[in-house]
PyMOL Python script that loads the backbone (N, CA, C, O; Angstrom):
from pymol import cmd

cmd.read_pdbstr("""\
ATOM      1  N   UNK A   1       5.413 -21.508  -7.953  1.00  0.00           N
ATOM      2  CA  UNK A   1       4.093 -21.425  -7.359  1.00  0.00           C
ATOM      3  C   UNK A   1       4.029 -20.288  -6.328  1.00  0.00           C
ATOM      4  O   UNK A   1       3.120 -19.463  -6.239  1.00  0.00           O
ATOM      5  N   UNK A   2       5.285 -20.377  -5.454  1.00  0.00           N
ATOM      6  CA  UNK A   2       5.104 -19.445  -4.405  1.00  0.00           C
ATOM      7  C   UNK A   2       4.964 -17.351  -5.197  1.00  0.00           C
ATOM      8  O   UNK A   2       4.276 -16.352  -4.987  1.00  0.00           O
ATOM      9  N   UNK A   3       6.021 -17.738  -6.030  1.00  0.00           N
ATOM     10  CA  UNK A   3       6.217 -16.399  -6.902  1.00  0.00           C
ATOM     11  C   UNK A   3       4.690 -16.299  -7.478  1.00  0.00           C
ATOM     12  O   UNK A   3       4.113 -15.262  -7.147  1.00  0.00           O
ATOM     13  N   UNK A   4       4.062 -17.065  -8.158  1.00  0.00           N
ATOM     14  CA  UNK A   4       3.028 -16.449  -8.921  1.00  0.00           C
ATOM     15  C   UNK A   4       1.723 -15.953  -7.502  1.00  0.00           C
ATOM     16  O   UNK A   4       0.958 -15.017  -7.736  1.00  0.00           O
ATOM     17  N   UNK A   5       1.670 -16.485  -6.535  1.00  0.00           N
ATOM     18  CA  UNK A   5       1.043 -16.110  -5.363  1.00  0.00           C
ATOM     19  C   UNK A   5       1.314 -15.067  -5.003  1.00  0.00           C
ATOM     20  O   UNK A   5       0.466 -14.307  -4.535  1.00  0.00           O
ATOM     21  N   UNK A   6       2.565 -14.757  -5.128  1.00  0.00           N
ATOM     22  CA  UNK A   6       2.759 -13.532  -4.732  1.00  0.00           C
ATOM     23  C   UNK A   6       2.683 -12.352  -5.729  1.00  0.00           C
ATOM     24  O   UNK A   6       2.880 -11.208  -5.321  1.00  0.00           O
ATOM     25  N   UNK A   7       2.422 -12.586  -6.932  1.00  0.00           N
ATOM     26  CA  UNK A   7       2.429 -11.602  -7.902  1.00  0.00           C
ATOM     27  C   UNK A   7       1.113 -11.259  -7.787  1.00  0.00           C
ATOM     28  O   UNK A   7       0.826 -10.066  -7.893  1.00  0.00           O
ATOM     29  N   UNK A   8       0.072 -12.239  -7.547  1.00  0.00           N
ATOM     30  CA  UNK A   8      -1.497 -12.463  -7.627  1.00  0.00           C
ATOM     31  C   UNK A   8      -1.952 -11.611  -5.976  1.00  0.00           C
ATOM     32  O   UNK A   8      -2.958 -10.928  -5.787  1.00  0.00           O
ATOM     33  N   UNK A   9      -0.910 -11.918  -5.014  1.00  0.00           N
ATOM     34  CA  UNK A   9      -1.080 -11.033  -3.881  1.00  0.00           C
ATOM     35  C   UNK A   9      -0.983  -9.362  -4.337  1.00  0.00           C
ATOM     36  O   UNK A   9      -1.999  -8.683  -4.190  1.00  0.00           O
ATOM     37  N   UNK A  10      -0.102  -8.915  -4.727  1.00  0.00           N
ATOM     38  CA  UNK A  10       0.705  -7.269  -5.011  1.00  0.00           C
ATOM     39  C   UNK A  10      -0.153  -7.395  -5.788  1.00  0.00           C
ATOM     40  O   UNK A  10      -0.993  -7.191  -4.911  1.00  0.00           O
ATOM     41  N   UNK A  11      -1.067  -7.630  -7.119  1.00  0.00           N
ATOM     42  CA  UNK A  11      -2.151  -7.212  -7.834  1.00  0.00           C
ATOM     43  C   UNK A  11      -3.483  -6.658  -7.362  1.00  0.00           C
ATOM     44  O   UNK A  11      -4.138  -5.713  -7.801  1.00  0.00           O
ATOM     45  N   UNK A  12      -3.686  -7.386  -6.478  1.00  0.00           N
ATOM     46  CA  UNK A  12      -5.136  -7.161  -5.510  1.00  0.00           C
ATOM     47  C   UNK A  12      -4.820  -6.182  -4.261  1.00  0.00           C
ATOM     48  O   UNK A  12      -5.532  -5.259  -3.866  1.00  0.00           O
ATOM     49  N   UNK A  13      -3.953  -6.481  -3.895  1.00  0.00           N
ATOM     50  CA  UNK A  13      -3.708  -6.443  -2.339  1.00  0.00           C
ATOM     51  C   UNK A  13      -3.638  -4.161  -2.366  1.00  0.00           C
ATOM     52  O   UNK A  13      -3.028  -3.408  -3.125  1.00  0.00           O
ATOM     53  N   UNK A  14      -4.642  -3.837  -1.075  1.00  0.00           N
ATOM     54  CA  UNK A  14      -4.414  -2.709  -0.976  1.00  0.00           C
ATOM     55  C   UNK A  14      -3.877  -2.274   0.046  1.00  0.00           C
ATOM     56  O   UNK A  14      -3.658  -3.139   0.894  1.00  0.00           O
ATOM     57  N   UNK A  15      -3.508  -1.025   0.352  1.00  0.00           N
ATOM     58  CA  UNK A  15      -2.479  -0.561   1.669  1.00  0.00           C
ATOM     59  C   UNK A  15      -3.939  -0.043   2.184  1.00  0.00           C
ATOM     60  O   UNK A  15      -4.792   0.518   1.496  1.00  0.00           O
ATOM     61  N   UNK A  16      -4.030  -0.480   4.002  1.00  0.00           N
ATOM     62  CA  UNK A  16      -4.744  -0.284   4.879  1.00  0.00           C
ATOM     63  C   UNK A  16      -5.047   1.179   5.093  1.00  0.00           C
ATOM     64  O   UNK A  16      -4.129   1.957   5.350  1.00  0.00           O
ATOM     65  N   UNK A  17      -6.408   1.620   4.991  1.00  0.00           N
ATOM     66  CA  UNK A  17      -6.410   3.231   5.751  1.00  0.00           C
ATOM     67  C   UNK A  17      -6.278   3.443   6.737  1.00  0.00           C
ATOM     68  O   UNK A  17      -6.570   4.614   6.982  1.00  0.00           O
ATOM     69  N   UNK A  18      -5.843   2.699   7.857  1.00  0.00           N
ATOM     70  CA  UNK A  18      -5.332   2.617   8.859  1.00  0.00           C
ATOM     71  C   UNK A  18      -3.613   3.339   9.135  1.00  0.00           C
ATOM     72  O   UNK A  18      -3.198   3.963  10.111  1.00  0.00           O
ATOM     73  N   UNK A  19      -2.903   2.950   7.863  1.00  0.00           N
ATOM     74  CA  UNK A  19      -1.735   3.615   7.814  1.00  0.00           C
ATOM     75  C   UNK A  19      -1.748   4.856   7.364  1.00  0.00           C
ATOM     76  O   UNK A  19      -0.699   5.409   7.694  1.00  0.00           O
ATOM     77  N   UNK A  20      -2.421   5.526   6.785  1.00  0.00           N
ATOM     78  CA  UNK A  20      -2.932   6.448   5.689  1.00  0.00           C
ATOM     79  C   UNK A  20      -2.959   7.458   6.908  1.00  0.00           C
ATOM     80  O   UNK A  20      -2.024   8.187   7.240  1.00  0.00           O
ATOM     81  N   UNK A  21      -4.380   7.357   7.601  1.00  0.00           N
ATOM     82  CA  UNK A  21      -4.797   8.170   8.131  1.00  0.00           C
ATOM     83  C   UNK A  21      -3.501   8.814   9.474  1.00  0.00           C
ATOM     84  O   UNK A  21      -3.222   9.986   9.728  1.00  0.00           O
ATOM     85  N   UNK A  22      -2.931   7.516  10.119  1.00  0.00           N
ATOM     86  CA  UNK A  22      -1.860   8.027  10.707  1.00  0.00           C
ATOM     87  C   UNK A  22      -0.373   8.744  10.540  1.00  0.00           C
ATOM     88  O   UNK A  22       0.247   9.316  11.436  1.00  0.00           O
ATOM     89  N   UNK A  23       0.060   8.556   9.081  1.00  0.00           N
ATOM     90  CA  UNK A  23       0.705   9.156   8.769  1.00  0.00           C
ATOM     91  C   UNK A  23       0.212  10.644   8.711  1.00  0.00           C
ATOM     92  O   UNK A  23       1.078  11.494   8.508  1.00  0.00           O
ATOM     93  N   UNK A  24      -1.365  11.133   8.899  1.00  0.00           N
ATOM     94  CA  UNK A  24      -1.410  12.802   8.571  1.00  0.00           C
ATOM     95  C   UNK A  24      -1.816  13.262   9.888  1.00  0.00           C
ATOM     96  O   UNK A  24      -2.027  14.469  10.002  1.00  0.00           O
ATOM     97  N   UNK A  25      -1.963  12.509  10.905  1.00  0.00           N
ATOM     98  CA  UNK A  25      -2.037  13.194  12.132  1.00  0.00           C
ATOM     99  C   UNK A  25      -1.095  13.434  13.489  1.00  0.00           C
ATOM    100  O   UNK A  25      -1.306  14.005  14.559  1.00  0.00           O
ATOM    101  N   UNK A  26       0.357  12.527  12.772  1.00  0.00           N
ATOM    102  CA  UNK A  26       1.490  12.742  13.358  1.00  0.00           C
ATOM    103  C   UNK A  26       1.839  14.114  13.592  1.00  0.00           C
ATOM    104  O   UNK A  26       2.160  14.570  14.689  1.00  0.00           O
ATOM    105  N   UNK A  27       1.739  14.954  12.176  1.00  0.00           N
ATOM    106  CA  UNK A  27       2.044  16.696  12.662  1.00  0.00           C
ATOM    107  C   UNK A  27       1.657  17.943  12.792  1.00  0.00           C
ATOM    108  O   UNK A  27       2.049  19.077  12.519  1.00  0.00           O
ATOM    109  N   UNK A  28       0.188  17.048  13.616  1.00  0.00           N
ATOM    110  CA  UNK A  28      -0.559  17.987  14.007  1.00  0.00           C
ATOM    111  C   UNK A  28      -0.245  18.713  15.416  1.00  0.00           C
ATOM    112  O   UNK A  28       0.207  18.031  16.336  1.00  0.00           O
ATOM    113  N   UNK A  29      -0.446  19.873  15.562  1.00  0.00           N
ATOM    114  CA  UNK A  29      -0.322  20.116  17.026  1.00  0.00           C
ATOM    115  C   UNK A  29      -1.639  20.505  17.753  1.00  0.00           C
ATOM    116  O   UNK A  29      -2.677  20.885  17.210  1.00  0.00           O
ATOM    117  N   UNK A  30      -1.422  20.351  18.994  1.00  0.00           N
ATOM    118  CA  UNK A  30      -2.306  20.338  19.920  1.00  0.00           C
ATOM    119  C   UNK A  30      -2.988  21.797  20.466  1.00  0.00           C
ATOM    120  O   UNK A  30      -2.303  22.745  20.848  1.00  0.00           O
ATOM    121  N   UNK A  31      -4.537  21.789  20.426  1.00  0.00           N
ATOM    122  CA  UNK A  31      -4.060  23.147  21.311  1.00  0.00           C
ATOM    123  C   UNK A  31      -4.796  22.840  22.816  1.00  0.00           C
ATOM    124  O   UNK A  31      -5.993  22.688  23.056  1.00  0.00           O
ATOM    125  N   UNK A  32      -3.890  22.813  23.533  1.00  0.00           N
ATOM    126  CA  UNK A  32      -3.830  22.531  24.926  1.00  0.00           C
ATOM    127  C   UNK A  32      -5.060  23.530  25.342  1.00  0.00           C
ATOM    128  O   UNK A  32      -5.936  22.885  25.917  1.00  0.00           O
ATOM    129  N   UNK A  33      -5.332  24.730  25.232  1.00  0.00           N
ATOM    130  CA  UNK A  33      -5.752  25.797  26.063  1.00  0.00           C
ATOM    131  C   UNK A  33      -7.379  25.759  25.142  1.00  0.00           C
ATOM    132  O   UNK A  33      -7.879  26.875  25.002  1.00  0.00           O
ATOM    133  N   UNK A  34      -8.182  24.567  24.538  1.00  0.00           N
ATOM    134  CA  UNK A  34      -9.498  24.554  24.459  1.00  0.00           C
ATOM    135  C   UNK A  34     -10.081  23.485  25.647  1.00  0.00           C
ATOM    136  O   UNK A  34     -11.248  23.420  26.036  1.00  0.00           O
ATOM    137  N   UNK A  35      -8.900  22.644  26.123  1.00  0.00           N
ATOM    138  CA  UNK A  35      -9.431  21.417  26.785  1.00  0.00           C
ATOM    139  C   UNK A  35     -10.828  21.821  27.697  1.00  0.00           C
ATOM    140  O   UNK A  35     -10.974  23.002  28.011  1.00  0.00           O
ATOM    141  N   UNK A  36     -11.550  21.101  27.990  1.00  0.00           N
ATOM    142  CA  UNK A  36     -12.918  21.319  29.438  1.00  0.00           C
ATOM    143  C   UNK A  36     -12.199  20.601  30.173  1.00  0.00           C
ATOM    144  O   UNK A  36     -11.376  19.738  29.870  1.00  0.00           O
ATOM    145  N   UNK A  37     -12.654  21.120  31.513  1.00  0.00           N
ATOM    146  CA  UNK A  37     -12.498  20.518  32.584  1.00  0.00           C
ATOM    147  C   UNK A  37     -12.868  19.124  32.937  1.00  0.00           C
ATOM    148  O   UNK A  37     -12.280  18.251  33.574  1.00  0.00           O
ATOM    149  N   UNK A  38     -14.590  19.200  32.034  1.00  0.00           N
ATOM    150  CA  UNK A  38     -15.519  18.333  32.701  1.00  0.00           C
ATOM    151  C   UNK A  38     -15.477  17.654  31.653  1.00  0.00           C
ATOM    152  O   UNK A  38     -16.651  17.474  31.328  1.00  0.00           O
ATOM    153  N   UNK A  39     -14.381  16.862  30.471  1.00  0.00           N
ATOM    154  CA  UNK A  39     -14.432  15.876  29.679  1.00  0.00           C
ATOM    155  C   UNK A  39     -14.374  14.819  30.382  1.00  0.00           C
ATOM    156  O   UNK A  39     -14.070  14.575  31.549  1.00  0.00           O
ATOM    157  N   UNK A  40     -14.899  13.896  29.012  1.00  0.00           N
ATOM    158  CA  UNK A  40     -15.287  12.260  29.387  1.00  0.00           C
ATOM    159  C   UNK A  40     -13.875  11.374  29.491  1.00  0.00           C
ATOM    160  O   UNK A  40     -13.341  10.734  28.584  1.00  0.00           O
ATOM    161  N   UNK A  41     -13.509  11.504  30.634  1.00  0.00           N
ATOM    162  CA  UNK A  41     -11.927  10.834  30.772  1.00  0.00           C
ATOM    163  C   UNK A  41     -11.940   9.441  30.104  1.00  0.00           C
ATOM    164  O   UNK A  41     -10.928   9.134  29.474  1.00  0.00           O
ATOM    165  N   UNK A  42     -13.009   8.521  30.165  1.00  0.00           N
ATOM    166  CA  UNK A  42     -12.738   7.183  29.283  1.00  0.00           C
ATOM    167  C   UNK A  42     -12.353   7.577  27.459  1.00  0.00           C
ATOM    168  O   UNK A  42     -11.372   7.187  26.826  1.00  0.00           O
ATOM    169  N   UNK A  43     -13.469   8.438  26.977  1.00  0.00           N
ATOM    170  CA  UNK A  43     -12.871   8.682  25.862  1.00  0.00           C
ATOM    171  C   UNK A  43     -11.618   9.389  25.447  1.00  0.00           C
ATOM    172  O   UNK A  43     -11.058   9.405  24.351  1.00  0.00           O
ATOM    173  N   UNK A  44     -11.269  10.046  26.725  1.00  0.00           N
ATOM    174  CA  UNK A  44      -9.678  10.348  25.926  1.00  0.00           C
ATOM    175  C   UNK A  44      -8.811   9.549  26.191  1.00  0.00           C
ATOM    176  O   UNK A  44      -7.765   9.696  25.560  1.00  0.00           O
ATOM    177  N   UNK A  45      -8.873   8.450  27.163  1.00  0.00           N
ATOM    178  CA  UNK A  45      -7.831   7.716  27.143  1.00  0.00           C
ATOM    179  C   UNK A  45      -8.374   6.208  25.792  1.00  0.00           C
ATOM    180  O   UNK A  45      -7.649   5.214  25.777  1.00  0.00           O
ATOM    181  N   UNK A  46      -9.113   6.238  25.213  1.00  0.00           N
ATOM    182  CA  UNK A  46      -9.461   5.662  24.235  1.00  0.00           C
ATOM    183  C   UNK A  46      -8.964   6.156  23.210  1.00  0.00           C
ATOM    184  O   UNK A  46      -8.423   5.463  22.349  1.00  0.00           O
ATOM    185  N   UNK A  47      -9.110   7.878  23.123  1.00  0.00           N
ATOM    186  CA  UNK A  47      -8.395   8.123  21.954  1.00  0.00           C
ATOM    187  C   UNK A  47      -6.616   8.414  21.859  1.00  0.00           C
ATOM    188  O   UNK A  47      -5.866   8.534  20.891  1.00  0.00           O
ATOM    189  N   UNK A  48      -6.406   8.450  23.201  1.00  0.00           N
ATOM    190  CA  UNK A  48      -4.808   8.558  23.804  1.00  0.00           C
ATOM    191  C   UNK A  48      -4.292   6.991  23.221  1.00  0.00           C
ATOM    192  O   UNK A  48      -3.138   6.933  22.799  1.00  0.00           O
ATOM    193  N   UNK A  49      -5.122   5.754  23.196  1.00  0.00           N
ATOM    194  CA  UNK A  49      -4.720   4.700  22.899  1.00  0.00           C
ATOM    195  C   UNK A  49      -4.510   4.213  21.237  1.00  0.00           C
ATOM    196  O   UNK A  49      -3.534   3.655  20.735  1.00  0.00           O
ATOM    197  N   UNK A  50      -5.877   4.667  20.554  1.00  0.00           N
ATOM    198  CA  UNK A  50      -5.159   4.926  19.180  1.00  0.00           C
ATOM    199  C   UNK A  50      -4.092   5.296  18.940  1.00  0.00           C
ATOM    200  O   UNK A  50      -3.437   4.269  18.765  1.00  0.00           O
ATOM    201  N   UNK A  51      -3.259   6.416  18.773  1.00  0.00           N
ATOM    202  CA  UNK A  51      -2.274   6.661  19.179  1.00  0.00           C
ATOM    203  C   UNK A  51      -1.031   5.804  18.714  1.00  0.00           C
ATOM    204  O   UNK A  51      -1.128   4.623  19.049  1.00  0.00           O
ATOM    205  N   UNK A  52       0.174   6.149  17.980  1.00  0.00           N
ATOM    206  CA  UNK A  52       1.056   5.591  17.942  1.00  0.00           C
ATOM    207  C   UNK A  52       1.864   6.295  19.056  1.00  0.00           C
ATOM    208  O   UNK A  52       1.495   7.368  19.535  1.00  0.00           O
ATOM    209  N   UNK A  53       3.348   5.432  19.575  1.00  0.00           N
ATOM    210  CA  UNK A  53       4.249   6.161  20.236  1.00  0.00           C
ATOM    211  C   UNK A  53       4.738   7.430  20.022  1.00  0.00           C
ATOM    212  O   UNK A  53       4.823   8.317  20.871  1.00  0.00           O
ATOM    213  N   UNK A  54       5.106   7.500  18.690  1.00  0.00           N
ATOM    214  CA  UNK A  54       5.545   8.442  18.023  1.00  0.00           C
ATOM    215  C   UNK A  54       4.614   9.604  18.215  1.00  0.00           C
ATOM    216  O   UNK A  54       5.023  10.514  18.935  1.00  0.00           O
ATOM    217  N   UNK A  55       3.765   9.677  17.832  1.00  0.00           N
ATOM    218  CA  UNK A  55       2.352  10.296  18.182  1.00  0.00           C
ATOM    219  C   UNK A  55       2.111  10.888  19.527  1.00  0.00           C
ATOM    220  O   UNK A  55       1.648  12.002  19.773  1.00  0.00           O
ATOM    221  N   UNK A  56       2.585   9.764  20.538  1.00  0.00           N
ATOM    222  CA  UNK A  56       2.173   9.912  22.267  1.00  0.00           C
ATOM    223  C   UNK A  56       3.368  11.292  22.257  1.00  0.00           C
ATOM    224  O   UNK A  56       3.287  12.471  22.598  1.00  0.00           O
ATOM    225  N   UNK A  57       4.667  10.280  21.575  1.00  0.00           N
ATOM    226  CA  UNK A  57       5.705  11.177  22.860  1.00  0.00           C
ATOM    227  C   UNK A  57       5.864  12.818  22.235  1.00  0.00           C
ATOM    228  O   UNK A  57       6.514  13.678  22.829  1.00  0.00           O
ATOM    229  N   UNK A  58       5.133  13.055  20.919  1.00  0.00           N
ATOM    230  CA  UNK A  58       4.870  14.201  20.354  1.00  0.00           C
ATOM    231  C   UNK A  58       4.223  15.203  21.236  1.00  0.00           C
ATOM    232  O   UNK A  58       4.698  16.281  21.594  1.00  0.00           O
ATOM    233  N   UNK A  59       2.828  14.582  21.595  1.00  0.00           N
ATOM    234  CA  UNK A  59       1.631  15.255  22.467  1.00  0.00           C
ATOM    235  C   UNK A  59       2.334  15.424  24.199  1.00  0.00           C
ATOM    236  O   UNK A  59       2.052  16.079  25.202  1.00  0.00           O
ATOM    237  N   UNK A  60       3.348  14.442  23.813  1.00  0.00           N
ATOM    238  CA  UNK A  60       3.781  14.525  25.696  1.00  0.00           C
ATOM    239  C   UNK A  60       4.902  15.948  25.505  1.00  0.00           C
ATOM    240  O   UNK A  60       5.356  16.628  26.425  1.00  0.00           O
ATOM    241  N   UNK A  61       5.111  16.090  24.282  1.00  0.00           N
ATOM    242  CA  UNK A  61       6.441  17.307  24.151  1.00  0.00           C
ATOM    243  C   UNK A  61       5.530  18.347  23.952  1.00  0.00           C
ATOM    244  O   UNK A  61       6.074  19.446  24.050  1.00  0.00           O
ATOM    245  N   UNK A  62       4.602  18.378  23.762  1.00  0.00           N
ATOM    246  CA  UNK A  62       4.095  19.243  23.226  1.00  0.00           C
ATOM    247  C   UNK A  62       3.563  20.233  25.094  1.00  0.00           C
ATOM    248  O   UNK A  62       3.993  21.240  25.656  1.00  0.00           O
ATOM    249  N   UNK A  63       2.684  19.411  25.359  1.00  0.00           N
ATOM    250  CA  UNK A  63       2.420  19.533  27.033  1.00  0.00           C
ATOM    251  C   UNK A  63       3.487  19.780  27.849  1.00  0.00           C
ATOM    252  O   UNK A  63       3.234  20.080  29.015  1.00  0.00           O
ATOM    253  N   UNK A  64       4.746  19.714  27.455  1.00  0.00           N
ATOM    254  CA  UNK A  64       5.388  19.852  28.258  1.00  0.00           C
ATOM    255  C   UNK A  64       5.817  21.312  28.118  1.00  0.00           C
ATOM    256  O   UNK A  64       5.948  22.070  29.080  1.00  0.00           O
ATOM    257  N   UNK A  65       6.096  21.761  26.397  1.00  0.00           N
ATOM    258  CA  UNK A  65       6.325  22.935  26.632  1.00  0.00           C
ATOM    259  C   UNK A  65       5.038  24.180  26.988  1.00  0.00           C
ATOM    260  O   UNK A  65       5.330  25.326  27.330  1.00  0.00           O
ATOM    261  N   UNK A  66       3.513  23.652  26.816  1.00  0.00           N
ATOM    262  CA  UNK A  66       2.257  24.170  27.619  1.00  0.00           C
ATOM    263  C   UNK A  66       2.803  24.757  28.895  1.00  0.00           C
ATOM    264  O   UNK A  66       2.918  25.929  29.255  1.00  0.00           O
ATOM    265  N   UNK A  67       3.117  23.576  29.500  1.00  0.00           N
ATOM    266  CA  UNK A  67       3.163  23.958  30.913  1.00  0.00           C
ATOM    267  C   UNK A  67       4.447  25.133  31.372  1.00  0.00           C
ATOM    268  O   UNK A  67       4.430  25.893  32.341  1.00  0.00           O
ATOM    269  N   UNK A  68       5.578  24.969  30.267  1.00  0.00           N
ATOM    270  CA  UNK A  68       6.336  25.708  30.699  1.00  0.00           C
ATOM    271  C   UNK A  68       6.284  26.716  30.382  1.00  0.00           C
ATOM    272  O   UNK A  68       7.033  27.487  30.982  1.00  0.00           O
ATOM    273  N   UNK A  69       5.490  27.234  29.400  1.00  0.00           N
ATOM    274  CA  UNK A  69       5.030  28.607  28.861  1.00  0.00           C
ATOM    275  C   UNK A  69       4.378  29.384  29.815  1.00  0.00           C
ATOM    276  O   UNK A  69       4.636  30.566  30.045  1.00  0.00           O
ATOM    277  N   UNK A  70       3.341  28.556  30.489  1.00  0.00           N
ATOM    278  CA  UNK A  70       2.606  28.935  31.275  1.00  0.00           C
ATOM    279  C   UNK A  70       3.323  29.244  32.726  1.00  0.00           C
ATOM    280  O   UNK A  70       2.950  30.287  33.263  1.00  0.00           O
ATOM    281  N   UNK A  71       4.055  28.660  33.243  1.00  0.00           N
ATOM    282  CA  UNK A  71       4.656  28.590  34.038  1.00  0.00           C
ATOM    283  C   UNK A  71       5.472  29.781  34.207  1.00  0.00           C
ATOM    284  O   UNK A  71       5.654  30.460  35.217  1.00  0.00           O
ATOM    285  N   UNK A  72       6.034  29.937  32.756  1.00  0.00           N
ATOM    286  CA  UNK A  72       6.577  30.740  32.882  1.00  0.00           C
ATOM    287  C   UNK A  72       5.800  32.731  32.625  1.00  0.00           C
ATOM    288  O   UNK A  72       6.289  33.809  32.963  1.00  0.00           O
ATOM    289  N   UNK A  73       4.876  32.500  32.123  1.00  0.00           N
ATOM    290  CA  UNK A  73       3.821  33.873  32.546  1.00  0.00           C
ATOM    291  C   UNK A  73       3.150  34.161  33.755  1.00  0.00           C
ATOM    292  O   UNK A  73       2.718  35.306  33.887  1.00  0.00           O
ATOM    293  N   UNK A  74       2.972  33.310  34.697  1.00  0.00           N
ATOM    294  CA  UNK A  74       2.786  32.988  35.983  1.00  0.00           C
ATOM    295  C   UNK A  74       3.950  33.503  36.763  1.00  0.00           C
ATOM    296  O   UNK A  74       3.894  34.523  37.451  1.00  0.00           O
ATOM    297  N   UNK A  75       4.808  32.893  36.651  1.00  0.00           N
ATOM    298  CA  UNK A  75       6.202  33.705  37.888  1.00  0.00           C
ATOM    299  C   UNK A  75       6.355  35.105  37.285  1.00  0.00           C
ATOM    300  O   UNK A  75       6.791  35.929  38.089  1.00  0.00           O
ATOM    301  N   UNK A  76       6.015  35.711  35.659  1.00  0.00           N
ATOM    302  CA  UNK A  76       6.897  36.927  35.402  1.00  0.00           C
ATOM    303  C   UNK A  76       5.324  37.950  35.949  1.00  0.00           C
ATOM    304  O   UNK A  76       5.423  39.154  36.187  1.00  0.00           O
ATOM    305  N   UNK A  77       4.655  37.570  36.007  1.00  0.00           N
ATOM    306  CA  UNK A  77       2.957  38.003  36.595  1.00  0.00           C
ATOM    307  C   UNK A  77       3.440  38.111  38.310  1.00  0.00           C
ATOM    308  O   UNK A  77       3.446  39.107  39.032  1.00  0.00           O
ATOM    309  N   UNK A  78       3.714  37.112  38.533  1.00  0.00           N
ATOM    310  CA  UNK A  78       4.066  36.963  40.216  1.00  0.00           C
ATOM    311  C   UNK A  78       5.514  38.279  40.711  1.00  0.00           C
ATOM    312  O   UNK A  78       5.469  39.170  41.558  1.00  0.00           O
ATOM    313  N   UNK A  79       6.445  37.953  39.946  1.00  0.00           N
ATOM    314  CA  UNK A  79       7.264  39.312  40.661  1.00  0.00           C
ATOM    315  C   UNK A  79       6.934  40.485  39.699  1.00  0.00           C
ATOM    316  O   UNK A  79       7.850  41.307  39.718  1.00  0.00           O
ATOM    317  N   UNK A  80       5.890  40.837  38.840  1.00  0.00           N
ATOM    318  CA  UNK A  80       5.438  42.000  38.511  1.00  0.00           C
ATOM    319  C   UNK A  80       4.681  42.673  39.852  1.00  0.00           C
ATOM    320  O   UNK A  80       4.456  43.853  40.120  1.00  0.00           O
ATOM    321  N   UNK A  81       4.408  41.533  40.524  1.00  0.00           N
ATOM    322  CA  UNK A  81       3.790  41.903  41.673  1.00  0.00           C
ATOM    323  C   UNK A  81       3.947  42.284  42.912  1.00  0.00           C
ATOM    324  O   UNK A  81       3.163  42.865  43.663  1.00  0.00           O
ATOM    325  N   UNK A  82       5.137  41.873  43.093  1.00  0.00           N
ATOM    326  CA  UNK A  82       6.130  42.285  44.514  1.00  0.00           C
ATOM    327  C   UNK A  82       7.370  43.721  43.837  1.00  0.00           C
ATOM    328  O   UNK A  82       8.337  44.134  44.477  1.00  0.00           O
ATOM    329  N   UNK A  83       6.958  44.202  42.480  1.00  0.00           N
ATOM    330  CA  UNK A  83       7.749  45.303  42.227  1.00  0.00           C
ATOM    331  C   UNK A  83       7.197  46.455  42.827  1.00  0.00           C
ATOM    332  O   UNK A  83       7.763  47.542  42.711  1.00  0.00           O
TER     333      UNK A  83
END
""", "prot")
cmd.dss("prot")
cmd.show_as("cartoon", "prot")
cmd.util.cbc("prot")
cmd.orient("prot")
């Protein structure tokens, strides 16, 4: 009984677009340098929450090397300047 339930489940049963869609936005990258200033902070932390981990700690690597790029055209700008 339990087997034929389950054969009658895997016949019907479909995979969620919920998984679908997240598997194709895992390797996307970000581009940091369109953001506004004056965005609607509730909706990005709404869409920060969709979000799988995997996903988060991507966008958090990703920002991290933003900043150090930047960071780093900033200091080579800064002692271009005291030459």
């Amino acid at each position: 009984m339990c087997e034929q339930l389950h054969q009658y489940y895997l016949q019907f049963a479909t995979p969620s677009k919920r998984s679908k869609t997240r598997a194709n936005t895992s390797s996307r990258s970000f581009d940091f340098e369109r953001l506004k200033q004056n965005r609607d902070l509730s909706q990005v932390r709404k869409r920060y929450l969709r979000l799988s981990r995997n996903e988060l700690a991507d966008r958090l690597i990703q920002a991290e090397e933003y900043i150090i790029e930047c960071q780093s055209v900033w200091l080579k700008n800064l002692m271009e300047q005291f030459k």
